[in-house]
N, C-alpha and C positions, 0 to 999 in steps of 0.2 A: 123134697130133698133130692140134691143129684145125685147120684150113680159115679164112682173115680169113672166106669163105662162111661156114663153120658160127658163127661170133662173131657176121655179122651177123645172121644167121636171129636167134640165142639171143636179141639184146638186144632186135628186135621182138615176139618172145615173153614176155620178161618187163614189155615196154609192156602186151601182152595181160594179164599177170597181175593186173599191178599196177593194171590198169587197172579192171578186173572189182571189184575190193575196194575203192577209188576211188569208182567209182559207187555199189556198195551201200553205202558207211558216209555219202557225199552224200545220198542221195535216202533214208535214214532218216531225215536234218534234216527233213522235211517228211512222210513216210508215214502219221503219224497225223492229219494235222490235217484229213481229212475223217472220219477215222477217229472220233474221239471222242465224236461223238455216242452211237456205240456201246459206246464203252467206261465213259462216266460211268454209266449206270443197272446195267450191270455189277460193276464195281467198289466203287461206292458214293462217285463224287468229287463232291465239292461243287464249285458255280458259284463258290468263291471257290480252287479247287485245282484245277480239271479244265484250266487251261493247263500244270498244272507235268509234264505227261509231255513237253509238248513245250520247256517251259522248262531242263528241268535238264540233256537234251541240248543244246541250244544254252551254256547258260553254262560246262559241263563244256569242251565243243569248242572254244569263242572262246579262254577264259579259259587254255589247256594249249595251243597251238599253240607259242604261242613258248619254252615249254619244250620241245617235241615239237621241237622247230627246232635247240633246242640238244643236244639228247639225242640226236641223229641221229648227228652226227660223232662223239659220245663213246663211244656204244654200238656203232656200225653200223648203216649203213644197214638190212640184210641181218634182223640180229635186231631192229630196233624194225618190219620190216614184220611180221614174225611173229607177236612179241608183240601190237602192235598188232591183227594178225586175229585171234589165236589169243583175246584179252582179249575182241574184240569178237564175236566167236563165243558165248561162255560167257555175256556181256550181254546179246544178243540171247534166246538160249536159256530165260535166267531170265526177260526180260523177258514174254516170249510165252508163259509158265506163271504167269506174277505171279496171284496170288490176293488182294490185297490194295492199294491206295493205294502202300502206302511201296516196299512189293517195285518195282512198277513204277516209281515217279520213281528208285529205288535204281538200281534198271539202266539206264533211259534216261541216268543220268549216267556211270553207267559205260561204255557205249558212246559219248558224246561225247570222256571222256577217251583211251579208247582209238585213235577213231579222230585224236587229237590228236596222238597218236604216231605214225601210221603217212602221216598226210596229207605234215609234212613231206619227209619220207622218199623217198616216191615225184617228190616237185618235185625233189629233190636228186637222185636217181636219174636221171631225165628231164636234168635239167640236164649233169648229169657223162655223158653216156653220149651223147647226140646234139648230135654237137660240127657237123657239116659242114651249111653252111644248109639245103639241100635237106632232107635227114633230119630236121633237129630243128623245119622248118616243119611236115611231117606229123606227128610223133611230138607237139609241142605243140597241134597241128588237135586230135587225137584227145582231146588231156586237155581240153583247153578249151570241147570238144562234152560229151564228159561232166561239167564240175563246171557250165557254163551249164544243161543241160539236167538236170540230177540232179533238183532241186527240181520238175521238173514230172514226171519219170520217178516220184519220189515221191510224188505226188498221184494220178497215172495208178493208179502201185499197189496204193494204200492204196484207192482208191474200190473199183478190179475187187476185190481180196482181200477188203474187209469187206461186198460185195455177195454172193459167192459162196460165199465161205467161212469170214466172221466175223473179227473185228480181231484175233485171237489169228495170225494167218498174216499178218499185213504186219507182222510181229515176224521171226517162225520164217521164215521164205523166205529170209532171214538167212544161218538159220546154215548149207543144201548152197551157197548161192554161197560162203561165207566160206571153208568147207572150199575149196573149186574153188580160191579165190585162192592159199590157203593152199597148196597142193601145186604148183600155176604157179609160185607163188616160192619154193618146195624145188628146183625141176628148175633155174630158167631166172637166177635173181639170183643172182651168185655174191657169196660171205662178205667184207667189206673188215675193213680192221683197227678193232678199238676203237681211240679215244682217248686221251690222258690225263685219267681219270675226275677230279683235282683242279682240273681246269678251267671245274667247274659254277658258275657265278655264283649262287650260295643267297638272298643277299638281292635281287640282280633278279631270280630268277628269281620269287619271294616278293610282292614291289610290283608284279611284271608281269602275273602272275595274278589277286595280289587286284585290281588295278585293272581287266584288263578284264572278269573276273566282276560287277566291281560297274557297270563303266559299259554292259555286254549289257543286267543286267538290268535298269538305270534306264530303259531304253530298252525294256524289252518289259513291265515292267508300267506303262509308259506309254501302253500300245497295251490292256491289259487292265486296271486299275485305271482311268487316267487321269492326266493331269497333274496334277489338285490333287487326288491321293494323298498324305500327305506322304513317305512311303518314296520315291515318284520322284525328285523331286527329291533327296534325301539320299544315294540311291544315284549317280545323277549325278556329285553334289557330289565324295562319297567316288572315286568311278572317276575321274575328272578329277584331282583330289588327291594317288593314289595314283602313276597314273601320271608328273605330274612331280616325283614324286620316286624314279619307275622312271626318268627319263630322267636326274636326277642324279648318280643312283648309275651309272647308264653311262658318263658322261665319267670318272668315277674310277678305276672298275674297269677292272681290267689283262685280265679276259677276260670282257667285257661278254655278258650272254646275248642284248642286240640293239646289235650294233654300230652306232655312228650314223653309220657314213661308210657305209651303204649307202644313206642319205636324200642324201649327193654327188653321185649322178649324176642329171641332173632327168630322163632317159629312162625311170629305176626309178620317182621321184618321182610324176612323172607318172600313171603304171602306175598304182600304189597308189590315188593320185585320184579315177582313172578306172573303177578296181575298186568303189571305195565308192561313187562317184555312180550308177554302173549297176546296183550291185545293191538300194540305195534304190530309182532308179525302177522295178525291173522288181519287185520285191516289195510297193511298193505298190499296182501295178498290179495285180499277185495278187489281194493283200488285196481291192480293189475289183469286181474280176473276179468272185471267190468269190461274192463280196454279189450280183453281178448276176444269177450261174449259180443258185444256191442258193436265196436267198432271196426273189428278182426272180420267177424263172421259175419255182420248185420243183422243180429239177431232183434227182434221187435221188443219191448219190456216185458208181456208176458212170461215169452220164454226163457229172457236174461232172468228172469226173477226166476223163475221153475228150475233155473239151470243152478240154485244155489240149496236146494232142497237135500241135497247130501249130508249138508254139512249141518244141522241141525238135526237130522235121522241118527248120523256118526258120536252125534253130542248126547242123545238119548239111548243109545245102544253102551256108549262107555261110563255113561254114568251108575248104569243097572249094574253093570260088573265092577266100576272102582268104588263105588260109594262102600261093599263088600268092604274094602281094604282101610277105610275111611278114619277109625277108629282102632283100627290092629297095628298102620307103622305109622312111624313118624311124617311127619307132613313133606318134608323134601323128598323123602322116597316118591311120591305120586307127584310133586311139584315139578321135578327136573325131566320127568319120562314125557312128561305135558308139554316141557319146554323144547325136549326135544325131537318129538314128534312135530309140533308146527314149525320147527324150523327144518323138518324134513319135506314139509309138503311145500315151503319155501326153496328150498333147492331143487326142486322138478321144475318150476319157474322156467329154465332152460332150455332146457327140451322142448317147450311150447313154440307149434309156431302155426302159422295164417292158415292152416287146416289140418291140424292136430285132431286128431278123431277125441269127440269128448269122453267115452267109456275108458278107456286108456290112458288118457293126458290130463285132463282136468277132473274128471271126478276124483279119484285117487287122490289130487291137492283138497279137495272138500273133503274127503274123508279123515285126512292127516290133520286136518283145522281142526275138525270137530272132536275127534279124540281127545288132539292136544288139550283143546282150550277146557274140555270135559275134568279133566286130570287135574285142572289147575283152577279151573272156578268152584268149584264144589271143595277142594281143599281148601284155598283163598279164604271162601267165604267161612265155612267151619272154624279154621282155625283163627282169623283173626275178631270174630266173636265171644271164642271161651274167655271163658275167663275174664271177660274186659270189666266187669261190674255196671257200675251207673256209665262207663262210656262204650257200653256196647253196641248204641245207637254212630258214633262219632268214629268207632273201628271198622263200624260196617260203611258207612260211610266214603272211608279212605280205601277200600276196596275201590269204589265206584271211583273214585275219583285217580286214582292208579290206571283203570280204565279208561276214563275219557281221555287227559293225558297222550295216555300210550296210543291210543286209538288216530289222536289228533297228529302227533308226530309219525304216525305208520302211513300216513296219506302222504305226510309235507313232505320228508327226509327221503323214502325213497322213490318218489317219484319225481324229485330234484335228480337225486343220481341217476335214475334213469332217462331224462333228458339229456345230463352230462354223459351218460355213456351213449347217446346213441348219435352226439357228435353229429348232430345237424342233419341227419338222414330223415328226412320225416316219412319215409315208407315205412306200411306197415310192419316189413322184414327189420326193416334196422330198428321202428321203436320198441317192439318185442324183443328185441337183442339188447336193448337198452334196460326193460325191463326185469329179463331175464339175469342180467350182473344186478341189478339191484335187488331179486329176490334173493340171492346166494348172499349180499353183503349185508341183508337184513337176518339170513337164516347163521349169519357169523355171529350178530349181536345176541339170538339167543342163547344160541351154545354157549359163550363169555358169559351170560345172567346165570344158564346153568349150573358153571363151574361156580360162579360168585355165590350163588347157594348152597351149593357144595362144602364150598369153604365155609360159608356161614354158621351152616349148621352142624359141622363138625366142632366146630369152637363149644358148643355150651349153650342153652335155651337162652340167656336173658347176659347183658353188658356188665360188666361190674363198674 
């Protein structure tokens, strides 16, 4: 007979597991994109295709969450983690042998959809399993340290791997964690029941996808085409489009695949907000960042990637201290201090220029990401969990999907305006002036999210 001891050991072990797979299928979102240089003359990808290894995982991931959301409760938690590692094991694997163009976009998207499945899953897990405050402030600390910090874990990796050992291994390193996860969630998650598999909403689920594959990608080849592309805008068009009439067919359907009363409570509402305004600012900052590391300085991927190691240390140091507060105030208390902190490390942007000493100029911007985003993912994710019932899986979810979003438009939006500001100067001095007005015009839009939470949540927990 077990021990409540041995139940609680097991369920912080399977945090461990789940956690491990989490991080690697996160921080593959990013692993190649110092990567690339190395792999276009390899491969043989043209400058009009050499985005799409990092495209086709990103719209595969956005685009499949809220199916991955719905799929959770109908399948099992238990098997869609599996499937999902075990899928994204076999994507990795081919990926990092690809011999050709198509091979590798083929599996970068198979690994987004997979980990689309198993993201859900683990938020639902998390949510149903650390019910008592104390517990589920640490247990969401630790997820919200990993999915803040994945994106630089992945840059980190990709620089050291394709420096040392060639871009084929920030694929394949993959697949012994994937195994590791894969056997932690054999031992430690135990099997819940399937669903009623007639419960799958086919035509949302159908509008849900096609709409935010099309509105990821109007938003990332707006960041690599440009805005007067005409596909940009069309894809736009079409994701905006699709979507309300993903939202119509939800008030209809008797088992909606995103039910709309989890937008009732303004506490989740907020969340969501808060999720996409942070992760625009802290991804444009990247973006910018890169240009200063890279291109500015000449730094080699190695140390572009070591040069972003701040900003996941600053995400683990302010997690130890807010998760504390996690459960004592209300969720905007910690939401807006998040918001406004990266939109402070956004407004040093400025100041930056072609030999900015790093200890003084730029670390100080990694440190203000990592607080910020510290503040706001570990509430985010907490709060838009409670309470959600059978759609805790589908809550957690739209976190994720508030982030890729956000993440997607933090690339396109302001590094548009920072080409319009820097007014055809293509020296280094004037595109850093260019992107310097665009960090400040990005660090305006969170303070505005801030206030808009402000507001929100002064009003009342839930709409009437």
């Amino acid at each position: 007979m077990r021990t409540g001891g041995d139940l609680g050991a097991r369920r912080w072990w399977a945090l461990v597991a789940v956690a491990v797979g989490q991080l690697m299928i996160a921080a593959d979102a990013t692993v190649l994109h110092i990567a690339l240089p190395s792999i276009q003359p390899d491969l043989g990808l043209g400058d009009g295709t050499r985005h799409w290894p990092i495209t086709a995982f990103a719209l595969a991931y956005a685009g499949l969450l809220l199916l991955g959301g719905r799929l959770s409760p109908i399948l099992g938690r238990r098997t869609c983690l599996l499937v999902g590692l075990g899928g994204f094991t076999a994507a990795s694997l081919l990926a990092g042998l690809a011999r050709d163009p198509g091979t590798l976009i083929a599996a970068r998207g198979l690994q987004g959809a997979f980990g689309a499945l198993y993201t859900p899953s683990v938020l639902a897990l998390l949510g149903t399993t650390f019910t008592v405050p104390v517990d589920r402030a640490r247990a969401f600390g630790i997820y919200g340290t990993i999915m803040g910090s994945s994106s630089a874990v992945g840059m980190v990796l990709g620089g050291t791997l394709t420096a040392w050992a060639g871009w084929r291994w920030s694929l394949l390193a993959a697949v012994p964690i994937a195994l590791i996860a894969i056997a932690g969630v054999l031992l430690t998650v135990r099997a819940d029941a399937p669903g009623d598999r007639r419960r799958l909403d086919v035509p949302g689920a159908l509008l849900g996808t096609a709409g935010l594959i099309a509105l990821v990608h109007g938003c990332g080849r707006a960041g690599t085409a440009g805005w007067d592309d005409p596909l940009t805008p069309l894809s736009l068009v079409l994701g905006i489009t699709l979507l309300a009439a993903f939202v119509r067919v939800q008030r209809r359907s008797s088992h909606p695949l995103l039910p709309l009363r989890l937008f009732a409570d303004r506490a989740r509402l907020v969340s969501y907000l808060s999720v996409f305004a942070m992760a625009l600012g802290t991804f444009a900052g990247f973006f910018l960042l890169t240009f200063a590391l890279q291109d500015a300085r000449g730094l080699d991927p190695l140390r572009t990637g070591l040069a972003f190691l701040p900003y996941p240390l600053a995400m683990i140091i302010g997690v130890r201290y807010l998760r504390r507060l996690l459960e004592r105030v209300p969720p905007h208390r910690l939401l807006i201090p998040g918001l406004l902190l990266t939109g402070a490390g956004l407004a040093l942007l400025p100041a930056l220029g072609p030999d900015s000493p790093y200890p003084t100029h730029i670390l100080p911007i990694f440190a203000l990401f990592g607080l910020g985003g510290a503040a706001v993912l570990v509430t985010a994710n907490s709060t838009a969990t409670r309470n959600a019932g059978p759609d805790t899986a589908v809550a957690g979810a739209l976190v994720m999907i508030s982030m890729q979003v956000g993440s997607a438009l933090g690339v396109a939006g302001p590094g548009a305006l920072a080409a319009a500001a820097a007014a055809g100067d293509d020296s280094v001095t004037g595109v850093m002036h260019g992107y310097g007005i665009a960090g400040v015009a990005t660090a305006g839009v969170l303070v505005a999210t801030a206030l808009l939470v402000f507001g929100l949540s002064r009003s009342g927990r839930r709409f009437t």
